[in-house]
DSSP file (Angstrom, degrees, kcal/mol; ACC not computed):
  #  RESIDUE AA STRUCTURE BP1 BP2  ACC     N-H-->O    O-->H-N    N-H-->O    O-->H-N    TCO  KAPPA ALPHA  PHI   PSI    X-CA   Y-CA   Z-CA
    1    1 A X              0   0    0      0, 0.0     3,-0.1     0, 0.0    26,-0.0   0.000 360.0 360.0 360.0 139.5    0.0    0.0    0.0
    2    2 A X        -     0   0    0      1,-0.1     2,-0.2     2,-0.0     0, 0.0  -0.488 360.0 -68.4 -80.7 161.8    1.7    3.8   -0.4
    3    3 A X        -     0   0    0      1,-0.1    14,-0.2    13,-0.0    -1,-0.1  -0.367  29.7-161.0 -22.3  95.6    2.0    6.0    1.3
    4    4 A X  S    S+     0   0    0     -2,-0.2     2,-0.2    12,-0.1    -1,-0.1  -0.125  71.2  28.6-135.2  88.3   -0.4    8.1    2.6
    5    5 A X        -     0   0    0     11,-0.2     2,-0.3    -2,-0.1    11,-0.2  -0.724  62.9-173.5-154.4-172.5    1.1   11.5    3.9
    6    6 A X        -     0   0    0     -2,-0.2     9,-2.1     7,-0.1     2,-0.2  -0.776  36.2 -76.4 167.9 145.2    4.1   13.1    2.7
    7    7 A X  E     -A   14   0A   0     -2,-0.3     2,-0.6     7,-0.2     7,-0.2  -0.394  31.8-150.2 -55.7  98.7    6.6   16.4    3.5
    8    8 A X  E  >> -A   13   0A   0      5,-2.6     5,-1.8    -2,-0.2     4,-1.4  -0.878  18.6-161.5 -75.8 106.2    4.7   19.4    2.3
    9    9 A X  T  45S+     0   0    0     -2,-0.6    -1,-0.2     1,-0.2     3,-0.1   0.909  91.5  58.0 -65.6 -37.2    8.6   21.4    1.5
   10   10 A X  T  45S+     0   0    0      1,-0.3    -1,-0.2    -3,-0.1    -2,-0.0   0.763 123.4  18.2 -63.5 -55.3    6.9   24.5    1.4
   11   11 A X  T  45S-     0   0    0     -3,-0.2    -1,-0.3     2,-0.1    -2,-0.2   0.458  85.3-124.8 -23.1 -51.1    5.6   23.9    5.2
   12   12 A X  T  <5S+     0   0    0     -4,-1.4     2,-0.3     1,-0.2    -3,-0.1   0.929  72.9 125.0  38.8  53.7    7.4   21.5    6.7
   13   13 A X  E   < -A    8   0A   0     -5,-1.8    -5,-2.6    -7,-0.0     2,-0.4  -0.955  63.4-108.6-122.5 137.5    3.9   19.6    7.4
   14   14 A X  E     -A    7   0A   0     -2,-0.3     2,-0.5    -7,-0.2    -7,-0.2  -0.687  36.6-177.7 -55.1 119.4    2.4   16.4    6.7
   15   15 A X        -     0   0    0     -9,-2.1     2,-0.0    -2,-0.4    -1,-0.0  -0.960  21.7-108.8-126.6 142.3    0.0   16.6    4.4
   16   16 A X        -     0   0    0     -2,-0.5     2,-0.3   -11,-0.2   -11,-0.2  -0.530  30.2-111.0 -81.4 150.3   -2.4   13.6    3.0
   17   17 A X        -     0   0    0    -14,-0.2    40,-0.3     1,-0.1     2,-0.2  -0.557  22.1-132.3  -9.2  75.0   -2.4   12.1   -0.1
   18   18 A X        -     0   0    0     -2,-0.3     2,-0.4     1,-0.1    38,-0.2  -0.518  28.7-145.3 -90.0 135.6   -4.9   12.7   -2.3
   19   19 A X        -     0   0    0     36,-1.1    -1,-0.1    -2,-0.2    37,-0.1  -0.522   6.1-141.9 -91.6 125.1   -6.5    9.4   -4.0
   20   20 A X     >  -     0   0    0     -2,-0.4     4,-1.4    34,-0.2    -1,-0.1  -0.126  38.2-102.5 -50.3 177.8   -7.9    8.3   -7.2
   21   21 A X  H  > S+     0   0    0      2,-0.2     4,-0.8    32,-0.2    -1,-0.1   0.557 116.0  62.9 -94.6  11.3  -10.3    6.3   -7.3
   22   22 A X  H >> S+     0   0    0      2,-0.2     4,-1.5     3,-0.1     3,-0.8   0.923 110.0  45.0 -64.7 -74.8   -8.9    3.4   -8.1
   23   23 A X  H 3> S+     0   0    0      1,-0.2     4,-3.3     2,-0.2     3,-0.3   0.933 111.1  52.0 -34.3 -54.5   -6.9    3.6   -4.7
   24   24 A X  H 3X>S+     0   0    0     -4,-1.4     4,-1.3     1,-0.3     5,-0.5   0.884 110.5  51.8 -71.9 -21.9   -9.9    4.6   -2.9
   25   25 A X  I <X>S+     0   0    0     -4,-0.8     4,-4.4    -3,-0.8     5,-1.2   0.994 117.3  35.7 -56.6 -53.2  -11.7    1.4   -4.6
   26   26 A X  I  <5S+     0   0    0     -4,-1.5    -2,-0.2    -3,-0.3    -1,-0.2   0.623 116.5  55.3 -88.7 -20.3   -9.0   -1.2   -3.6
   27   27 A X  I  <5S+     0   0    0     -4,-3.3    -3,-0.2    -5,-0.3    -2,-0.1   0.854 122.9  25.9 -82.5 -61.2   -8.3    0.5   -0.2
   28   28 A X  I  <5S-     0   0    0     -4,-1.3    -2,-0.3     1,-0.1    -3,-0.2   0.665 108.4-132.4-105.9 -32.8  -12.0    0.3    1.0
   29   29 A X  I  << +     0   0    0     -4,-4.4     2,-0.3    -5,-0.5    -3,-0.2   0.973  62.3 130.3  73.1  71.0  -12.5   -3.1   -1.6
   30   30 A X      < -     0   0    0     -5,-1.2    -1,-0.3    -6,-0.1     5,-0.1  -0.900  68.5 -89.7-147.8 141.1  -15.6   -1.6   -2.9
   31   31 A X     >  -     0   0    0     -2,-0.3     4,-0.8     1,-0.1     5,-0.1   0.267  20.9-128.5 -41.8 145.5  -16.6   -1.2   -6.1
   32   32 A X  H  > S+     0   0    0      1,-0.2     4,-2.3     2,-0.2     5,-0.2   0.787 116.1  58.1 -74.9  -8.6  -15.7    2.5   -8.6
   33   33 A X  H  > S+     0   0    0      1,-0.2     4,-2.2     2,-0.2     5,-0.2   0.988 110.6  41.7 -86.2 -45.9  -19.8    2.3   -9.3
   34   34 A X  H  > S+     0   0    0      2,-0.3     4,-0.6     3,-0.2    -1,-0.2   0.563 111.5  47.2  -4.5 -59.3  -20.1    2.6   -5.6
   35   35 A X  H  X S+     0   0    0     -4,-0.8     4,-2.0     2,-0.2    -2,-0.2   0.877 115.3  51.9 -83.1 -55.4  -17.5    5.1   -5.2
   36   36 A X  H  X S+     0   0    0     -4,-2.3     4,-0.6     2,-0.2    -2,-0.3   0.685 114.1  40.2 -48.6 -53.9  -19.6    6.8   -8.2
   37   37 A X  H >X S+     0   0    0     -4,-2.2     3,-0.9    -5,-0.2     4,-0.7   0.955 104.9  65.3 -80.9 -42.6  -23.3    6.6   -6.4
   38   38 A X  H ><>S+     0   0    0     -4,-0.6     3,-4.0     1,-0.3     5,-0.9   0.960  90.5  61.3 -59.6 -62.5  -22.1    7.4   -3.1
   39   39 A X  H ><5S+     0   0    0     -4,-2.0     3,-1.4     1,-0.3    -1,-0.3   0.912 103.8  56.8 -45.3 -37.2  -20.9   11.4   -4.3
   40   40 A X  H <<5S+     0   0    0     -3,-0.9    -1,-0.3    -4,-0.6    -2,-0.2   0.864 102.9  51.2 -65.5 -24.0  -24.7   11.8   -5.1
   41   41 A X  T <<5S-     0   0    0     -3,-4.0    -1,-0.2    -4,-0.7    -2,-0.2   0.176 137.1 -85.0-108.1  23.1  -25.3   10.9   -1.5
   42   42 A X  T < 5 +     0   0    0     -3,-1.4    -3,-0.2    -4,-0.4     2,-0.2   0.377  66.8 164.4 101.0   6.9  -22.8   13.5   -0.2
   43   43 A X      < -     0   0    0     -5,-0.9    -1,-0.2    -8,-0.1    17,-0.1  -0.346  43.4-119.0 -57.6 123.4  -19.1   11.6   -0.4
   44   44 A X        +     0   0    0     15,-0.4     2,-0.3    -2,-0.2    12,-0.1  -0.194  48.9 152.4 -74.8 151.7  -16.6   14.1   -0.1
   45   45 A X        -     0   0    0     10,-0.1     2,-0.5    -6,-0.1    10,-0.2  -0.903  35.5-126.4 176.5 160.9  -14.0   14.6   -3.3
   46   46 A X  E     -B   54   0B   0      8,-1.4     8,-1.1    -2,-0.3     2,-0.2  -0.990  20.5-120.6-147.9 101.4  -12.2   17.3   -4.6
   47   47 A X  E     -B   53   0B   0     -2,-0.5     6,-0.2     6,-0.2     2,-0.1  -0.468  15.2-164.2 -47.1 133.3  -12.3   18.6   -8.3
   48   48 A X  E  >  -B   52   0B   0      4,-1.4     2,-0.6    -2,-0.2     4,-0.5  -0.589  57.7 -56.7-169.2  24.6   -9.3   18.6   -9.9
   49   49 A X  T  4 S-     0   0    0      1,-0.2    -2,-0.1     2,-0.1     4,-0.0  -0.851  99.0 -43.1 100.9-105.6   -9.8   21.0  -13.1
   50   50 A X  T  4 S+     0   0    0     -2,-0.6    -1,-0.2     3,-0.0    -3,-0.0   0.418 137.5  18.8-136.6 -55.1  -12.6   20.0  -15.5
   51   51 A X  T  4 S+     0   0    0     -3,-0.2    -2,-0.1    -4,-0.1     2,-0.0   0.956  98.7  89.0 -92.1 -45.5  -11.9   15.9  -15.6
   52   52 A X  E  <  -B   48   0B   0     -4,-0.5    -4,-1.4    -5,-0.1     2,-0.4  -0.156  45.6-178.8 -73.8 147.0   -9.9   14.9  -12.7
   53   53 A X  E     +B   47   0B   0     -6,-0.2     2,-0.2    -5,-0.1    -6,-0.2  -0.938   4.1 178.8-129.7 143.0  -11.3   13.9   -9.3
   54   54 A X  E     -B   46   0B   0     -8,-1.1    -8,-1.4    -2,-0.4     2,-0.3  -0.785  20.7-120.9-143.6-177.2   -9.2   12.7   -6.0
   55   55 A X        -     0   0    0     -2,-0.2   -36,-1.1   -10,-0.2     2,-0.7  -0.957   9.0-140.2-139.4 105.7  -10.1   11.7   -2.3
   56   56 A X     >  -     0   0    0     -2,-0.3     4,-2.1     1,-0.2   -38,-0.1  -0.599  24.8-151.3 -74.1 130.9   -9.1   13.0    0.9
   57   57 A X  T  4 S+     0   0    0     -2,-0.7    -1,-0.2   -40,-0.3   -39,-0.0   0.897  94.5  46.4 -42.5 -40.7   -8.5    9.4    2.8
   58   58 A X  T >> S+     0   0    0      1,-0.2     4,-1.8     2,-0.2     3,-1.0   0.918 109.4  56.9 -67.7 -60.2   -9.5   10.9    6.1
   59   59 A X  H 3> S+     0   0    0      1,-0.3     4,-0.9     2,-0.2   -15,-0.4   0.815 110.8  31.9 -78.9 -17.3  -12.2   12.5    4.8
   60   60 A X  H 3< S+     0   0    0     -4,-2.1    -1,-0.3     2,-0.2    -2,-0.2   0.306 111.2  68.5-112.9  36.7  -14.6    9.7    3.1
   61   61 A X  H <> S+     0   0    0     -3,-1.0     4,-0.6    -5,-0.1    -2,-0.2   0.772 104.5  41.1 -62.7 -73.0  -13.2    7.3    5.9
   62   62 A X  H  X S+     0   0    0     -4,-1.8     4,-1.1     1,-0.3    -2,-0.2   0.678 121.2  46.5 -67.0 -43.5  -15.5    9.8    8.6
   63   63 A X  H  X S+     0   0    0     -4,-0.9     4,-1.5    -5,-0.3    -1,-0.3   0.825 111.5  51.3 -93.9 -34.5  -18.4    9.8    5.8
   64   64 A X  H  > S+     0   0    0      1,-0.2     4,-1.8    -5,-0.2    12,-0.3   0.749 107.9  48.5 -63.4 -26.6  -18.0    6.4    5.5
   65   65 A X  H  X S+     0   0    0     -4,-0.6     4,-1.0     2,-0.2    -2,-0.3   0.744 114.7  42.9-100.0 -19.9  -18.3    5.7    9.1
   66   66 A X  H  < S+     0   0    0     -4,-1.1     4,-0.4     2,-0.2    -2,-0.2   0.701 113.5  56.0 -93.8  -3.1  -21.5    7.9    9.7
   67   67 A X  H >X S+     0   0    0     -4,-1.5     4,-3.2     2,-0.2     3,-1.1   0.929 105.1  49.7 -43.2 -69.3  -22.8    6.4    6.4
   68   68 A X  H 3X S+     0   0    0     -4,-1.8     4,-1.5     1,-0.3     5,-0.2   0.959 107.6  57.6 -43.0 -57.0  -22.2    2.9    8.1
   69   69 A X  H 3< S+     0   0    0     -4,-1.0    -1,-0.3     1,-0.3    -2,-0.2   0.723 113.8  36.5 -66.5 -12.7  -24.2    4.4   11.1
   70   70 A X  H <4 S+     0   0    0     -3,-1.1    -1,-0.3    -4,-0.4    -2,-0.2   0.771 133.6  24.4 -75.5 -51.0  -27.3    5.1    9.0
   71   71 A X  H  < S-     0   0    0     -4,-3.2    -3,-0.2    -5,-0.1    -2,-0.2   0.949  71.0-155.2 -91.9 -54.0  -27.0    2.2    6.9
   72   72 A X     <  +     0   0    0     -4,-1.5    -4,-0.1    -5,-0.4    -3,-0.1   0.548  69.9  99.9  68.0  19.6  -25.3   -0.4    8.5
   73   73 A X        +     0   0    0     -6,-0.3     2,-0.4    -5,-0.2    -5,-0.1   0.886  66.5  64.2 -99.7  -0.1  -24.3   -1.8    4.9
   74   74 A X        -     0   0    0    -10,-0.2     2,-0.6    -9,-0.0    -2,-0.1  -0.922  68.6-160.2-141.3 103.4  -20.8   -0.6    4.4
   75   75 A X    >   +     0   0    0     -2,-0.4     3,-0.9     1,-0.2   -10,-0.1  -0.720  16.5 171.8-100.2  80.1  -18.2   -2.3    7.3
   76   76 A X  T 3  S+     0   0    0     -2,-0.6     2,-0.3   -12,-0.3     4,-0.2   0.890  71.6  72.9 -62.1 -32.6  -14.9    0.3    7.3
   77   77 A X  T 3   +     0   0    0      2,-0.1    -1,-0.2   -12,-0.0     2,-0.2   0.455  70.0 108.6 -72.1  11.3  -13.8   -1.9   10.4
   78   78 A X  S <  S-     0   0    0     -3,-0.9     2,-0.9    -2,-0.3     0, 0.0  -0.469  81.9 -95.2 -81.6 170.9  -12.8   -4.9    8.8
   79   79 A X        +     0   0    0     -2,-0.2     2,-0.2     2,-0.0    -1,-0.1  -0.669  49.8 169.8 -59.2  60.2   -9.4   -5.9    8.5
   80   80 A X              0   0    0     -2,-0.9   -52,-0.1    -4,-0.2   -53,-0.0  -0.406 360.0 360.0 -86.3 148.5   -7.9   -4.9    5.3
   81   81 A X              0   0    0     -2,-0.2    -1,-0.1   -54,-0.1   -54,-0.1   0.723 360.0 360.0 -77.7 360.0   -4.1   -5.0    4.1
């Protein structure tokens, strides 16, 4: 799995990692059509120009987890690698 923070030089801060969706499929092991209905239902993501899209980890982790508390279909607490 990468990394995900990294040395903001500018700063000298940690800052996260922003994800594709491709990561954010394979970290969470859920489907990109998923990833893709869920932004209608408020999943946070961050435009990127006109095409491109990323993922603060942190932040659709925390939406994922009051999602879960609504839903109860979506289990972030499993055991992933």
């Amino acid at each position: 799995m990468c990394t995900m923070m990294k040395l903001d030089k500018l700063n000298g801060k940690f800052m996260e990692k922003l994800l594709t969706i491709n990561e954010v499929s394979e970290y969470f092991q859920i489907s990109k059509k998923t990833i893709y209905n869920h932004r209608n239902y408020g999943l946070p993501f961050i435009k990127l120009g006109k095409k491109t899209i990323r993922y603060n980890l942190n932040a659709v982790s925390k939406w994922f987890e009051e999602y879960n508390k609504k839903s109860k279909k979506i289990d972030i607490n499993r055991k992933y690698k």
